[in-house]
MMTF fields as JSON, N, C-alpha, C and O atoms, coordinates in Angstrom:
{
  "mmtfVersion": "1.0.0",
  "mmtfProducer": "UNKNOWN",
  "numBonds": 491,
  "numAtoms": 492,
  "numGroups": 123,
  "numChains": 1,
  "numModels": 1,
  "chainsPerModel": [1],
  "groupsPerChain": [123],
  "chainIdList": ["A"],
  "bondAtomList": [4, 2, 8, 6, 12, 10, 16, 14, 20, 18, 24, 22, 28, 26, 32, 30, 36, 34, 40, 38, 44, 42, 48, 46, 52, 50, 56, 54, 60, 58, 64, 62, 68, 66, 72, 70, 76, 74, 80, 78, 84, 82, 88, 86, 92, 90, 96, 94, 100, 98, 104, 102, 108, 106, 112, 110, 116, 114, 120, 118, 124, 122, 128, 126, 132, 130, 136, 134, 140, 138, 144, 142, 148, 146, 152, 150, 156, 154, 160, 158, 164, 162, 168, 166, 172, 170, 176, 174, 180, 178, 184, 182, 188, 186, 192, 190, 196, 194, 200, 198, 204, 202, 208, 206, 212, 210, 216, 214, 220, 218, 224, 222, 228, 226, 232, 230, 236, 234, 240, 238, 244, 242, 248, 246, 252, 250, 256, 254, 260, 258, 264, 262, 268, 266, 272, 270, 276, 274, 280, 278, 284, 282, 288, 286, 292, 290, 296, 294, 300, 298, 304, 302, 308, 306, 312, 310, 316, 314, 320, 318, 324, 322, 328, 326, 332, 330, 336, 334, 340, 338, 344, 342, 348, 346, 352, 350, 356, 354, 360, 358, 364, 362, 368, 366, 372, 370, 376, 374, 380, 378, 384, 382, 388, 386, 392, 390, 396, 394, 400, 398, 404, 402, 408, 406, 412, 410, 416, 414, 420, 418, 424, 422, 428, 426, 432, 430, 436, 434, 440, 438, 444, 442, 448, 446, 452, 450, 456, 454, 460, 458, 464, 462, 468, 466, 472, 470, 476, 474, 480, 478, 484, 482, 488, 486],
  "bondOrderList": [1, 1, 1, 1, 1, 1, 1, 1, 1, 1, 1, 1, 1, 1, 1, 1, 1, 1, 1, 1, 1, 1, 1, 1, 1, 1, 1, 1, 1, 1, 1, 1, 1, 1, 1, 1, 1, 1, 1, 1, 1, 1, 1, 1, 1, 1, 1, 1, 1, 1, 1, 1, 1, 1, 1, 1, 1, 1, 1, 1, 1, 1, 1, 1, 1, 1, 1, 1, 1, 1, 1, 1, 1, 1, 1, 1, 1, 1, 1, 1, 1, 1, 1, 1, 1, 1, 1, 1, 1, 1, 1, 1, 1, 1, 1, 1, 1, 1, 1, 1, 1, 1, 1, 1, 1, 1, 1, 1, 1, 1, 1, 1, 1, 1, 1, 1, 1, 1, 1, 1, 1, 1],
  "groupList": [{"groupName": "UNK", "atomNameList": ["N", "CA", "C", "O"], "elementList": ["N", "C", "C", "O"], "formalChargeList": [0, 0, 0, 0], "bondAtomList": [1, 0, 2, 1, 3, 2], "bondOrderList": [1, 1, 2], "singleLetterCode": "X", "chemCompType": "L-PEPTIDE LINKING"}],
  "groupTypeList": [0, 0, 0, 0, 0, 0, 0, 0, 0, 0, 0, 0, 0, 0, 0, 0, 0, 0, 0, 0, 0, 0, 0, 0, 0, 0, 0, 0, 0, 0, 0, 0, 0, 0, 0, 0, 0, 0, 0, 0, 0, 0, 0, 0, 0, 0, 0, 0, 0, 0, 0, 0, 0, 0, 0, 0, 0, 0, 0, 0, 0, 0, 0, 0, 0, 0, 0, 0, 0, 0, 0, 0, 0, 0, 0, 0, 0, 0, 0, 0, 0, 0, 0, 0, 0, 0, 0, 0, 0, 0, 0, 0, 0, 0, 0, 0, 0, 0, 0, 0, 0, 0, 0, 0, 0, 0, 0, 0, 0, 0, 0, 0, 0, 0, 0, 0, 0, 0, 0, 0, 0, 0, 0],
  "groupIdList": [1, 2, 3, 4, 5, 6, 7, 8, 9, 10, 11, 12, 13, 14, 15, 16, 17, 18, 19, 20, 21, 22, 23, 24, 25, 26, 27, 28, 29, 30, 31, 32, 33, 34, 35, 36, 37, 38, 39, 40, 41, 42, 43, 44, 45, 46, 47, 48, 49, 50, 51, 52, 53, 54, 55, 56, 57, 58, 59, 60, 61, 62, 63, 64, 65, 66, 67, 68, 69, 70, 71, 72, 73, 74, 75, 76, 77, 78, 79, 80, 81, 82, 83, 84, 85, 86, 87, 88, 89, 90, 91, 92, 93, 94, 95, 96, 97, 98, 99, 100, 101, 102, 103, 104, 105, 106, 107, 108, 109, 110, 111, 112, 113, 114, 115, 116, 117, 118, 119, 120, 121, 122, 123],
  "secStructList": [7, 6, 6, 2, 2, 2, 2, 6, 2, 2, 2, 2, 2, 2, 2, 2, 2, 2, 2, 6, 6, 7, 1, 7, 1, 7, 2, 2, 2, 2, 6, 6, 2, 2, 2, 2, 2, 2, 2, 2, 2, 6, 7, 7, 7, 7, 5, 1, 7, 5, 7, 7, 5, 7, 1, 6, 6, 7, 7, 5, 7, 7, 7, 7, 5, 7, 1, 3, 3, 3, 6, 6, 6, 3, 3, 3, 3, 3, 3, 7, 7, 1, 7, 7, 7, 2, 2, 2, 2, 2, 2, 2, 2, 2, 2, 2, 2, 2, 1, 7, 7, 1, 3, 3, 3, 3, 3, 3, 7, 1, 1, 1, 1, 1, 6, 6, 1, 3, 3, 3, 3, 3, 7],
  "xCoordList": [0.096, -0.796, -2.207, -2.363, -3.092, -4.215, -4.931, -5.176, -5.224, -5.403, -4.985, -5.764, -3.763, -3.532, -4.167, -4.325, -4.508, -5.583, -7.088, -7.729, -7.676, -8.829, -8.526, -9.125, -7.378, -7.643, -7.803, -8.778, -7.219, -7.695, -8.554, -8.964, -9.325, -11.134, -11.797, -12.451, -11.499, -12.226, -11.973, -12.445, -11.414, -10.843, -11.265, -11.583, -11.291, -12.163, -13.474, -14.17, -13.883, -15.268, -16.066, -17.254, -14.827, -14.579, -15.2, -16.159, -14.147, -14.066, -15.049, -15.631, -15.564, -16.631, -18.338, -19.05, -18.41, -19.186, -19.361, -20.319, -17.944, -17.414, -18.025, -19.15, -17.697, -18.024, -19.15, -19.445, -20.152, -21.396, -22.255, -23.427, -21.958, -22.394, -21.903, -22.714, -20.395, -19.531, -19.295, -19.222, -19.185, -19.093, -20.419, -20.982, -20.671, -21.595, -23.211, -24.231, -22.986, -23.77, -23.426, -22.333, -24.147, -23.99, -23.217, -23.239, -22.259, -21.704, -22.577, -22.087, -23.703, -24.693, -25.478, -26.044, -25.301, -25.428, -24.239, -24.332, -22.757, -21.86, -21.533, -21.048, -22.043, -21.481, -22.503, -22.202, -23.647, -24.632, -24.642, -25.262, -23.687, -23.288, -22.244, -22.141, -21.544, -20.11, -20.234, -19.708, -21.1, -21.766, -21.791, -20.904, -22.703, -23.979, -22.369, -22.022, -21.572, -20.634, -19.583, -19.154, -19.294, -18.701, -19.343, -18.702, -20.602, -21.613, -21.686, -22.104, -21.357, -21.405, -20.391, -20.48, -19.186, -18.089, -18.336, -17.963, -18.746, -19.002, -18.07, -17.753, -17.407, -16.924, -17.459, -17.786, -17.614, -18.657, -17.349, -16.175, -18.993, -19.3, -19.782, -20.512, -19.8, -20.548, -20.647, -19.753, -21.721, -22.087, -22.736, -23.485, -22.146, -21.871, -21.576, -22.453, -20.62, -20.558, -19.722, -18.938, -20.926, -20.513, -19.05, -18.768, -18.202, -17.131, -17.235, -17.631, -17.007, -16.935, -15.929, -14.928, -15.804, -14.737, -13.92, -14.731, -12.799, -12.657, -12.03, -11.131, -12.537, -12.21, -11.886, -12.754, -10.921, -10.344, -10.976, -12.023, -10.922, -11.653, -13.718, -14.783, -13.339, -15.03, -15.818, -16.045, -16.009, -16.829, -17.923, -18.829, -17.702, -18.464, -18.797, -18.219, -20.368, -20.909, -21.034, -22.057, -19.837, -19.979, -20.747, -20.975, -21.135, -21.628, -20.559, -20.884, -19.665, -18.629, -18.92, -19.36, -18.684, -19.243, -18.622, -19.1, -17.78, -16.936, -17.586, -17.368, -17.934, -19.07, -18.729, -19.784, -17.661, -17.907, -16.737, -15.802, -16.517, -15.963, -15.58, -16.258, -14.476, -14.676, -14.005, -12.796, -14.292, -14.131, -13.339, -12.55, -13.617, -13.117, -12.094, -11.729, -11.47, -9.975, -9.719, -8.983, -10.169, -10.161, -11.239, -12.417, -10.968, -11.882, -11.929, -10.923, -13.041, -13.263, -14.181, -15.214, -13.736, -14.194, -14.621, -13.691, -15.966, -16.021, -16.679, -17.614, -15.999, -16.213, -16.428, -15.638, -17.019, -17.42, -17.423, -18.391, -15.83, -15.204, -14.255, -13.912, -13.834, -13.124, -12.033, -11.855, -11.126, -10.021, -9.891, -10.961, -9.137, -8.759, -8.252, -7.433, -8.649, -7.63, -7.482, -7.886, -6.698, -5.83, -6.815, -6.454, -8.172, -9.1, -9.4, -9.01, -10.112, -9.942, -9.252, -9.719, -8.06, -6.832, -7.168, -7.909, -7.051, -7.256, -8.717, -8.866, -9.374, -10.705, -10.255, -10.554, -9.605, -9.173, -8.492, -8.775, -7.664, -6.643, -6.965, -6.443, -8.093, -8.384, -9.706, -10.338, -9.988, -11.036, -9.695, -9.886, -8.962, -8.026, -7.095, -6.413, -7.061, -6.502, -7.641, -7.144, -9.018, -9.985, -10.465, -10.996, -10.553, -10.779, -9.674, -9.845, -8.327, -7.178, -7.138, -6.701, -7.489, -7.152, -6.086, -5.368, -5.731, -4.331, -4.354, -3.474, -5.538, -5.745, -6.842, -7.741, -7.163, -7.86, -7.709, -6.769, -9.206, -8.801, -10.336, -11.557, -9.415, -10.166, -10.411, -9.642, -11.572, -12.45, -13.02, -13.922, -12.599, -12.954, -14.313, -13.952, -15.19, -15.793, -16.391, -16.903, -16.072, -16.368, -14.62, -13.863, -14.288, -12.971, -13.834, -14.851, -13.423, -13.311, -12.994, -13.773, -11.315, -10.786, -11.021, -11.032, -11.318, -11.293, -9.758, -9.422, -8.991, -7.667, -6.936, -5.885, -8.054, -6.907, -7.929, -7.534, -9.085, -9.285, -9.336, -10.411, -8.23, -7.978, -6.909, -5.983, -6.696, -5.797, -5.753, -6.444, -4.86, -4.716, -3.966, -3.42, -4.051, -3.35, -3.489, -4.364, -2.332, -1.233, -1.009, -0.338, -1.964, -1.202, -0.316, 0.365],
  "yCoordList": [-8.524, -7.94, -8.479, -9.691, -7.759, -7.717, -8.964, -10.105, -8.336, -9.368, -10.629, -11.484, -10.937, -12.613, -13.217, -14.429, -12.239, -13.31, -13.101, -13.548, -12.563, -12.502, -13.705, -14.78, -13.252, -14.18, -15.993, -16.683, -16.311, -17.63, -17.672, -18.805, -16.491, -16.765, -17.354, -18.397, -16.439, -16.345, -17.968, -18.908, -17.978, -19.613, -20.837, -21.885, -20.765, -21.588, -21.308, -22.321, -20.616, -20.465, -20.729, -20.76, -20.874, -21.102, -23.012, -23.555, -23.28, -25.159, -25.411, -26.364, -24.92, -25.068, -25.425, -26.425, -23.899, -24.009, -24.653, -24.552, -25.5, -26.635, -27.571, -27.855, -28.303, -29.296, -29.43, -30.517, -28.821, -28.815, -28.646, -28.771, -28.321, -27.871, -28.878, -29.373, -29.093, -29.596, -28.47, -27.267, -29.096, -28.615, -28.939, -30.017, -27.728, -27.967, -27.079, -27.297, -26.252, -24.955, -23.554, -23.201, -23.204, -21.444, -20.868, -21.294, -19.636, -18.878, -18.373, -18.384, -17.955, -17.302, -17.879, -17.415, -18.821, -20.071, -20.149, -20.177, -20.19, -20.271, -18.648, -18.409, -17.483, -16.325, -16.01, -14.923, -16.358, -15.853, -17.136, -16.987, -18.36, -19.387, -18.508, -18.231, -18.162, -17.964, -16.706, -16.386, -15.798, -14.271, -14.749, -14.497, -15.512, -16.056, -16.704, -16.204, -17.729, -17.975, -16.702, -16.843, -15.789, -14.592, -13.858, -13.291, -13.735, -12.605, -13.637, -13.147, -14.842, -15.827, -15.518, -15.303, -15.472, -15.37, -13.95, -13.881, -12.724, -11.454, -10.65, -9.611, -11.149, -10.082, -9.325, -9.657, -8.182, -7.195, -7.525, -7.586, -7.659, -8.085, -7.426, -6.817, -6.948, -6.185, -7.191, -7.958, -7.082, -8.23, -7.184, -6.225, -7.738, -7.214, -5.446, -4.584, -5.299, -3.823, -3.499, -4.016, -1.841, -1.906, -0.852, -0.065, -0.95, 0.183, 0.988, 0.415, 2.146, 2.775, 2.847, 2.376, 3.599, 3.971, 5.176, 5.911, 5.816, 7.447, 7.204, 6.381, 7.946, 8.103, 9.864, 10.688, 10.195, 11.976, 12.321, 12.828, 12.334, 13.218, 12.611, 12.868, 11.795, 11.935, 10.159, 9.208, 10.311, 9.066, 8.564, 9.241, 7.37, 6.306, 4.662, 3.629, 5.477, 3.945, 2.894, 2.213, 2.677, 1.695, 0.071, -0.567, -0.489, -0.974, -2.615, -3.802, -2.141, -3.407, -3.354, -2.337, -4.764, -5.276, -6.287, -7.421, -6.074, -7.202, -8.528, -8.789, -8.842, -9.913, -10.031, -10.114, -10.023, -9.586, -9.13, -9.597, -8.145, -7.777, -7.342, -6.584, -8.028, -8.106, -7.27, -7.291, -6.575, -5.538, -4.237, -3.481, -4.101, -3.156, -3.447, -2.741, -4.98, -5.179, -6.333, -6.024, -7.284, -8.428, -8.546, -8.526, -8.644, -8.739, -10.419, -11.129, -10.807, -12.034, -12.143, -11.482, -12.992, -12.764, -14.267, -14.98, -14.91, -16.056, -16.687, -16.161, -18.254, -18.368, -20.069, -20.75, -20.615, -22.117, -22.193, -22.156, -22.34, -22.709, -23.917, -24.505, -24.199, -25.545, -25.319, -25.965, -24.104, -23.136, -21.976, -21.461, -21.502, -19.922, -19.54, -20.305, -18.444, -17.818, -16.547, -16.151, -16.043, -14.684, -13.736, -12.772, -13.775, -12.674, -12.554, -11.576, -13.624, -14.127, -13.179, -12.322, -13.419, -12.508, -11.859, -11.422, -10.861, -9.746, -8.641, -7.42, -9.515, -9.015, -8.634, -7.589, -9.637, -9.491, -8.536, -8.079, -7.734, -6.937, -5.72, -4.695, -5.833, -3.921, -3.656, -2.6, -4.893, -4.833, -4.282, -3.08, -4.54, -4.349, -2.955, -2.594, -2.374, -1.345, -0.093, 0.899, 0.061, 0.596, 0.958, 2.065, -0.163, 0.775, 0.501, 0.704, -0.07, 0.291, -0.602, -0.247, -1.503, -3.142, -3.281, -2.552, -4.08, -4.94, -6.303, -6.798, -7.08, -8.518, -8.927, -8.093, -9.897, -10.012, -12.086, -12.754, -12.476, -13.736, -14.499, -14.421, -15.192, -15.673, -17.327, -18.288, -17.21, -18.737, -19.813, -19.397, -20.744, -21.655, -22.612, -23.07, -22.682, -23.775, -25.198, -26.236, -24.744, -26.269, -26.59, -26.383, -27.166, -28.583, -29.633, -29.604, -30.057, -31.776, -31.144, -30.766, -30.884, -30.221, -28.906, -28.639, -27.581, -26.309, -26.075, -25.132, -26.468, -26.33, -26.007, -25.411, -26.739, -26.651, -24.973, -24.288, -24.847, -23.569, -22.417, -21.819, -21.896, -20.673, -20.312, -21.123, -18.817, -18.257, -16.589, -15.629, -16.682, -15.516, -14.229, -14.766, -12.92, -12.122, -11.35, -11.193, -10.46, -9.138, -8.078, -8.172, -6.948, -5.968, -4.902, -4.038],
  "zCoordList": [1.679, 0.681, 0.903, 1.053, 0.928, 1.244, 0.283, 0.675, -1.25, -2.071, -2.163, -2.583, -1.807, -1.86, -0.383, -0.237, 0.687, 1.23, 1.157, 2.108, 0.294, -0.622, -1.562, -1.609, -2.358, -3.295, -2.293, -2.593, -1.661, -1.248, -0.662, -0.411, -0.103, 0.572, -0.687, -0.724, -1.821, -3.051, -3.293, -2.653, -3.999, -4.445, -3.499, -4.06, -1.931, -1.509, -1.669, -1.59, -1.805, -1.671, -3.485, -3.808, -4.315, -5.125, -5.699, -6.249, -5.216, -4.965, -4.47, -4.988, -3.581, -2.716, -3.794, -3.887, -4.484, -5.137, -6.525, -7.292, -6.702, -8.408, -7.447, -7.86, -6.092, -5.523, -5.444, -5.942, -5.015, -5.255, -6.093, -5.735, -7.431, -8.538, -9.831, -10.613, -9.915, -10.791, -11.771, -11.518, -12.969, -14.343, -15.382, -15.576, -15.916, -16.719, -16.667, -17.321, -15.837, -15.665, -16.635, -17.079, -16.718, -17.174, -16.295, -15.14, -16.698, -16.011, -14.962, -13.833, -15.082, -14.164, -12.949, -11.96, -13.36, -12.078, -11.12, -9.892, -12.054, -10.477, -9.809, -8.703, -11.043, -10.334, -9.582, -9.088, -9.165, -8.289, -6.718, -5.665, -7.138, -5.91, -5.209, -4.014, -6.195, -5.232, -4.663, -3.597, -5.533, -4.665, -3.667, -2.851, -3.411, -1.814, -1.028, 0.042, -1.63, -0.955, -0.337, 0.808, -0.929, -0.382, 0.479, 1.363, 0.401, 1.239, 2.538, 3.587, 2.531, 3.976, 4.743, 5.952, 3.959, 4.947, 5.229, 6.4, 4.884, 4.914, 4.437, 5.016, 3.058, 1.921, 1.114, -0.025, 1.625, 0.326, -1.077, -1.443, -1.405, -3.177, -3.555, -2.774, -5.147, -5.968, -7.118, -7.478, -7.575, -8.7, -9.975, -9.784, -11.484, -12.314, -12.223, -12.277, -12.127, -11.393, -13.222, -14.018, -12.966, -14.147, -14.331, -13.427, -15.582, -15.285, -16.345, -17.36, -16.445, -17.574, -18.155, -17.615, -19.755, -20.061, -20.329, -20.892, -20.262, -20.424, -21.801, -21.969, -22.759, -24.063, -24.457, -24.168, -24.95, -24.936, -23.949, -24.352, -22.735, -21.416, -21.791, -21.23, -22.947, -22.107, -21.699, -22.448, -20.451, -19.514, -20.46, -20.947, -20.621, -21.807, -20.814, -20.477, -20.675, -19.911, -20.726, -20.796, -21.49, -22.537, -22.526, -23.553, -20.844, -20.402, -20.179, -20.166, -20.081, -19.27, -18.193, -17.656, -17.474, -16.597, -15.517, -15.548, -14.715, -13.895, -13.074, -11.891, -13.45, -13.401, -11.09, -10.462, -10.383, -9.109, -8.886, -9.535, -7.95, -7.725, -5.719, -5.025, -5.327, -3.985, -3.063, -3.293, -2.155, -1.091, -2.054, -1.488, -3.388, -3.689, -4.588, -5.529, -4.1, -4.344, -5.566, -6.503, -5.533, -6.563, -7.59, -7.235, -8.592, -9.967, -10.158, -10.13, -10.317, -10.633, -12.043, -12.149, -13.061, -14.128, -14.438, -14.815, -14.334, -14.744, -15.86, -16.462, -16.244, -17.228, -17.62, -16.966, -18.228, -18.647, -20.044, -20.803, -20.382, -21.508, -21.38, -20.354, -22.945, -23.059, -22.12, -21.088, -22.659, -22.534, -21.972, -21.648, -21.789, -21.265, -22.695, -23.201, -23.396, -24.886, -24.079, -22.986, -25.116, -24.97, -24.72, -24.046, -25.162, -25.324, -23.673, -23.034, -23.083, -21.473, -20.737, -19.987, -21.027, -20.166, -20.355, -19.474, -21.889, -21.996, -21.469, -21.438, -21.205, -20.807, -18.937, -18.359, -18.416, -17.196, -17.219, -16.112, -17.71, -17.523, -17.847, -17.409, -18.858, -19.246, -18.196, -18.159, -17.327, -16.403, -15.401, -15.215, -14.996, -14.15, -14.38, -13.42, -15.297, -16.067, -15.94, -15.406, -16.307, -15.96, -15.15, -15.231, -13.359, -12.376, -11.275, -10.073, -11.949, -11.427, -10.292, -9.198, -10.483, -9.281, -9.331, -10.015, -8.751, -8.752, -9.119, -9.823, -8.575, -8.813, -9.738, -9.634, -10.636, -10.665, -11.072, -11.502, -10.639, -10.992, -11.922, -11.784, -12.838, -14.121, -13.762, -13.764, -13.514, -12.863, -14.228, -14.955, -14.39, -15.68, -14.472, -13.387, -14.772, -13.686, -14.706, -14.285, -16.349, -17.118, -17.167, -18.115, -15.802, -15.636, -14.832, -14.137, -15.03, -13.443, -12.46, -11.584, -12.515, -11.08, -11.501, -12.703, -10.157, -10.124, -9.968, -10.685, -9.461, -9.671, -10.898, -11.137, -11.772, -13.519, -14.398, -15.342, -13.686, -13.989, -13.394, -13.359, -12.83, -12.163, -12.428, -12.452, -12.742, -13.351, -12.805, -13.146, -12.015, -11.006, -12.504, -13.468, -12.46, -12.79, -12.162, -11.311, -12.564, -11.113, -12.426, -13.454, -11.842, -12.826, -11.919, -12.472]
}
């Protein structure tokens, strides 16, 4: 499957940019590192790409936003919280439900270790 070796480009390139950075930045600081870290190895990225929504047949640029999204295939949704809550997921999944991914993965970058914030989902 294509995505699970995305998903570990992603995720190193991931660590990569907690190691150099740590914890304790704005979301917008590590999603524009790990952009630049993906566009190195040469994974097209799309950054905040927006999705719409279909409501009774009618297209609603409601203005959601997948904060990156890589070769088409993995949704990355990041975030610098205590926790992951249910809303988290759920934001991952109707991002994943909407333009019909398969993967998407939910990045915590306020931990110590990047290990204890990553949270892969499979729809």
């Amino acid at each position: 499957m294509i995505e699970n070796n995305l998903s570990n480009k992603i995720i190193g390139c991931a660590i990569e940019v907690h190691k150099q950075l740590g914890p304790g930045l704005l979301e917008s600081a590590y999603k524009e590192c790990l952009f630049h870290e993906l566009s190195v190895l040469g994974l097209s990225t799309k950054k905040e790409l927006a999705l719409p929504i279909v409501y009774k047949d009618i297209k609603l640029d409601h203005g959601y936003r997948i904060d990156l999204l890589v070769e088409n295939k993995v949704v990355i949704e990041i975030k610098t919280v205590e926790n992951f809550t249910d809303v988290h997921l759920a934001q991952v999944l109707t991002y994943l439900k909407l333009g019909n991914y398969k993967l998407g993965l939910l990045l915590n970058f306020h931990v110590t270790t990047l290990k204890n914030g990553i949270k892969r989902i499979v729809l």
